[in-house]
C-alpha positions in Angstrom: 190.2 120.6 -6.8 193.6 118.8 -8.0 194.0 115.1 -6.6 196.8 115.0 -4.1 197.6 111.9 -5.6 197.8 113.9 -9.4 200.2 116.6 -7.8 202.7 114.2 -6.1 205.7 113.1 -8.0 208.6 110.5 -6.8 212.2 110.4 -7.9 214.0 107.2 -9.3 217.7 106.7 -9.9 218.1 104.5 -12.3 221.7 102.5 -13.2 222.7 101.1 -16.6 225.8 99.5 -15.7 228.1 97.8 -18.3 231.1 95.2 -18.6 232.8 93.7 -21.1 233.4 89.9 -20.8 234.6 87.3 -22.9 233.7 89.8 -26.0 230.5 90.1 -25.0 228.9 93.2 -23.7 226.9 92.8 -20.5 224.4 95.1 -18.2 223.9 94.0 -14.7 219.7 93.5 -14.0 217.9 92.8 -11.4 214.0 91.2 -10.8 215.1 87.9 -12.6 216.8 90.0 -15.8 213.2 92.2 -16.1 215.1 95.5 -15.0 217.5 97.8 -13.7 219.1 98.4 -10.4 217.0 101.2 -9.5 215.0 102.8 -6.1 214.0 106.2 -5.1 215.8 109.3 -4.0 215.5 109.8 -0.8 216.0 113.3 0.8 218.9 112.1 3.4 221.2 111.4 0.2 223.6 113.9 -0.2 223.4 114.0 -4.0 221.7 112.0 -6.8 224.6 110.6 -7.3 225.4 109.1 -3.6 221.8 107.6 -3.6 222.5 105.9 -6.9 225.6 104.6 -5.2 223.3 103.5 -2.2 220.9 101.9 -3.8 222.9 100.1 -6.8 224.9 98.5 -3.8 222.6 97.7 -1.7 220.3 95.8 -4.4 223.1 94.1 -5.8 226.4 94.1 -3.2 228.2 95.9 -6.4 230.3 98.6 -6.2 230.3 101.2 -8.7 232.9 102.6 -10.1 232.6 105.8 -13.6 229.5 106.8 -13.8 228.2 109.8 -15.6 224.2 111.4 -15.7 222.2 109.6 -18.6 219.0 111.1 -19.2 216.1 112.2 -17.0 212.5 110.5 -18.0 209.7 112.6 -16.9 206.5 111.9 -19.9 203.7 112.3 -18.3 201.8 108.5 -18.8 205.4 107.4 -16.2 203.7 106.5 -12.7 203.9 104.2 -9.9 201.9 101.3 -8.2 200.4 104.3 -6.1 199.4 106.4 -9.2 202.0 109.4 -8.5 203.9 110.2 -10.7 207.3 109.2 -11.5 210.6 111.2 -12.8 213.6 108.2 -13.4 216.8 110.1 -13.3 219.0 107.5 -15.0 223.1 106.7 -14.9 225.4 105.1 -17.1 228.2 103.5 -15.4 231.5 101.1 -16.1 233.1 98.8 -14.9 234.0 95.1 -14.7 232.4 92.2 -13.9 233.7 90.5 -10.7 231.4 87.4 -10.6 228.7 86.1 -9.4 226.7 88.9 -7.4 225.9 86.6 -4.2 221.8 88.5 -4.8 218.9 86.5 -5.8 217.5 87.6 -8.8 220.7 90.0 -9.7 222.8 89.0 -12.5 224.8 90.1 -15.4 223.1 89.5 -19.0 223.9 90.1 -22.4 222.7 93.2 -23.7 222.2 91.8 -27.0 219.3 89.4 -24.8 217.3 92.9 -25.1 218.5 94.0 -28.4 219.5 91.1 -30.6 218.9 93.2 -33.9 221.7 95.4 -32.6 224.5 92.8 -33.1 226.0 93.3 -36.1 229.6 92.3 -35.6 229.1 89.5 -38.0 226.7 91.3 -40.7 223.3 92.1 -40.6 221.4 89.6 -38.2 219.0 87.2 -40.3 216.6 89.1 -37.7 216.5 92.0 -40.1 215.8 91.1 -43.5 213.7 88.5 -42.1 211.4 89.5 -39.6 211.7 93.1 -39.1 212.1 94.2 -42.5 208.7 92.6 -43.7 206.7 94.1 -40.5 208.0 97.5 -40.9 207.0 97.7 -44.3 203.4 96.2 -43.0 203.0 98.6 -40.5 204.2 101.4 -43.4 201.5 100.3 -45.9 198.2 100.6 -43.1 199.1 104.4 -42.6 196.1 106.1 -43.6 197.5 107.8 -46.7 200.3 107.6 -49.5 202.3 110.6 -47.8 201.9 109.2 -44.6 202.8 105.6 -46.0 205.8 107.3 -47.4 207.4 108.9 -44.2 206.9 105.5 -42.6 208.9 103.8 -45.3 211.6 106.8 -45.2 211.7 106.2 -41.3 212.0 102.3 -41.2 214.7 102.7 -43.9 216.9 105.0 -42.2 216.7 103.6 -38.8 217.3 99.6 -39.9 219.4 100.6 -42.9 217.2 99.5 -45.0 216.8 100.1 -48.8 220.5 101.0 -49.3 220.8 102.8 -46.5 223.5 102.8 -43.8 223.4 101.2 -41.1 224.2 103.5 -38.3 225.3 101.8 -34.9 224.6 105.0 -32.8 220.8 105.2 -33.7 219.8 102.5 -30.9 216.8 104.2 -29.1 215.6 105.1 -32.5 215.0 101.7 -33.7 213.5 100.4 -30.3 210.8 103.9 -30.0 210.1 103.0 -33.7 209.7 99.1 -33.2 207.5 100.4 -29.9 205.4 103.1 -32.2 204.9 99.6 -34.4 203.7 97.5 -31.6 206.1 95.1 -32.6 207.3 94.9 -29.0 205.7 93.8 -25.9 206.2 97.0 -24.0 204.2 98.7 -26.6 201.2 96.2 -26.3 200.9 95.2 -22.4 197.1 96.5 -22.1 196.6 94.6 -25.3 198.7 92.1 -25.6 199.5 91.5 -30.2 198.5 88.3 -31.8 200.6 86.0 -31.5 204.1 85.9 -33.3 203.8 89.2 -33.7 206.5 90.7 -31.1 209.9 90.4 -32.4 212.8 88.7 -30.6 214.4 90.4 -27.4 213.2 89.6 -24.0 211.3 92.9 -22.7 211.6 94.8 -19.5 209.4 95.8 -16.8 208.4 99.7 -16.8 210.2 101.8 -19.4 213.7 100.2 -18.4 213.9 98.8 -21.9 214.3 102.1 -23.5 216.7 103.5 -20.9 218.9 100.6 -21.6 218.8 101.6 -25.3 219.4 105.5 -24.3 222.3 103.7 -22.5 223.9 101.9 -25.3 223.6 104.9 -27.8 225.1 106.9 -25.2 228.2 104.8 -25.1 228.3 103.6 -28.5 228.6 107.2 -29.7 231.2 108.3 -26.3 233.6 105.2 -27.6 234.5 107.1 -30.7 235.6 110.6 -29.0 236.6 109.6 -25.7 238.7 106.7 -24.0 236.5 105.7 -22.1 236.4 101.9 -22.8 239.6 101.5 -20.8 237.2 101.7 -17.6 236.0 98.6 -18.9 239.4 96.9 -19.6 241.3 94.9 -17.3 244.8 96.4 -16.0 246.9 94.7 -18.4 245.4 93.6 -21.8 246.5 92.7 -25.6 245.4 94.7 -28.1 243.0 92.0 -29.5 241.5 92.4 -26.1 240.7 95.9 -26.7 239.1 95.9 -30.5 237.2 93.2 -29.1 235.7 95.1 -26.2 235.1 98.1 -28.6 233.6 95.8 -31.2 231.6 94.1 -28.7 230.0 97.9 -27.7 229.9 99.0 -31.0 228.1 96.0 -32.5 230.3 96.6 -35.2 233.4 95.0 -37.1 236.4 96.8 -37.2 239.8 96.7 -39.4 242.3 95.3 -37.6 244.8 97.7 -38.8 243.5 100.6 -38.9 242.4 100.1 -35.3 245.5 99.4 -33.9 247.3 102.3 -35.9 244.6 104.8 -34.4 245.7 103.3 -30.9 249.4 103.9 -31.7 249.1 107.5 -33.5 247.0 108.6 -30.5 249.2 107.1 -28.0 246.3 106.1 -25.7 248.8 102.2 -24.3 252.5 101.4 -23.4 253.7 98.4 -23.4 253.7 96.2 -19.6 256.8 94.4 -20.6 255.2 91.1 -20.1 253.3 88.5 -22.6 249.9 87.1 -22.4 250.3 83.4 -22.0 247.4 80.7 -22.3 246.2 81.5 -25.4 246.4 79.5 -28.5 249.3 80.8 -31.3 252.1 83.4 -30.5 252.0 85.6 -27.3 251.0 88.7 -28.0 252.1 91.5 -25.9 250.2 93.4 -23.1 249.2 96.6 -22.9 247.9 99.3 -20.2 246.0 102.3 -20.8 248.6 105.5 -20.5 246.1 107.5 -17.8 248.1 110.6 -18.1 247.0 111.3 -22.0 244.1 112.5 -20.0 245.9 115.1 -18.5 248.2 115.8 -21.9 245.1 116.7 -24.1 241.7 116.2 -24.5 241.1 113.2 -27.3 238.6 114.5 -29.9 237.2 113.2 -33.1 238.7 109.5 -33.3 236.1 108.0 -35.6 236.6 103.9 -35.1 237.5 102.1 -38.4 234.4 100.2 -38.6 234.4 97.6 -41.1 232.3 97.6 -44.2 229.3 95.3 -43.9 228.6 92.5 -46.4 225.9 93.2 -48.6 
């Protein structure tokens, strides 16, 4: 006879909520910056998406704004205190960030706290070639054969850019399920906890909460480049500096001045406010607000951002 315990499964809505500030990308945590705003489903919501609502404002008195279904996590090893199982139905949402939150233990961090080989607006992070390069190519060489060996290799190379290959921004959950299959995280190793020095950089999270932030991130990072949405994040009026900033600071990624704001202009996506920015250092520059009705004109498909080419 099947456990009652084995059979029973609870829901979890789960929020990966983003701002932009200062340049810096930002997810709003909770339980000291060890997870998401998250809590169960409970029959009296009227939707998934209401009890997200619910709960993300009532853990951290923050209202939310877009949000759009993420991903739904249902692997069987996922269960709670009480041993039932546990689906985490998770949401991406934007907005801006108004502040201190007025919870204890709720606060807005830096995503790149989590994933600080993800950064590369200023080249490859030292982390790399330094630290993750070399264990990757450990953990390749103790597979149990050459071909093995060699699909480990292929695998590190294509997800870090290693070995001449590109770097691609969008490929965030990849890296973190490989550096989990590696044990070079702590998630990976919390029965057994590694030797020491041998988890890599970037504060973990409780549960799988780690990996829904990455599903998060890649989510967005890819969204950016085909639809408009980092205006959600953007302040009513704003200088175009403003913006490739926010959009670098999502991407992780350098972008050509130029060729950024020339893909703004052909595609029509600001107008001009009529006013200046003022406190800044050197000349005004002009502000800007997103033109909402290009929603309604046409659906915006297939902008690719101008990244910049790394440095070597």
């Amino acid at each position: 006879m099947t456990d009652p315990i084995e059979r029973s499964v609870s829901a979890e809505l789960v929020a990966v909520l983003v701002a932009v500030t200062q340049g810096q990308p930002r997810v709003l945590t909770t339980e000291d910056a060890s997870a998401l705003p998250a809590g169960p489903f409970e029959l009296e919501h009227r939707s998934l998406q209401a009890g997200l609502r619910a709960w993300v404002e009532t853990q951290t008195h923050h209202p939310l704004g877009y949000i759009e279904q993420l991903y739904t996590f249902a692997d069987r090893d996922r269960s709670d205190d009480g041993g039932r199982r546990t689906i985490s139905v998770s949401y991406l949402g934007l907005t801006r960030e108004a502040g201190e939150t007025g919870v204890a233990q709720v606060g807005w961090q830096d995503w790149y706290r989590y994933f600080p080989w993800e950064d590369h607006r200023d080249g490859p992070p030292v982390l790399v070639n330094d630290l993750i390069a070399p264990r990757l190519k450990a953990w390749a060489r103790a597979a149990g054969d050459r071909t093995a060996q060699a699909l480990r290799r292929q695998r590190a190379a294509l997800t870090f850019g290693l070995d001449g290959a590109a770097w691609n921004e969008d490929m965030v959950l990849q890296r973190y399920e490989l550096l989990f299959e590696a044990g070079l995280v702590p998630e990976a190793t919390r029965e057994a906890p590694p030797a020491d020095g041998a988890a890599l950089p970037g504060q973990a999270m409780r549960h799988d909460h780690r990996r829904i932030l990455a599903t998060g991130i890649a989510r967005l990072r890819a969204k950016i480049k085909y639809r408009p949405v980092v205006f959600e994040l953007m302040p009513p009026a704003f200088t175009l500096l403003q913006l490739q900033t926010a959009v670098e600071a999502l991407a992780g990624r350098g972008l050509h001045k130029q060729n950024f704001r020339r893909l703004i202009e052909q595609q029509t996506l600001v107008e001009e406010t009529g006013g200046m920015a003022t406190g800044t250092a050197g000349r005004p520059a002009k502000l800007f607000r997103f033109r909402r009705d290009v929603l309604l004109e046409r659906a915006i498909a297939g902008s690719k951002l101008p990244l910049a080419r790394q440095p070597e």
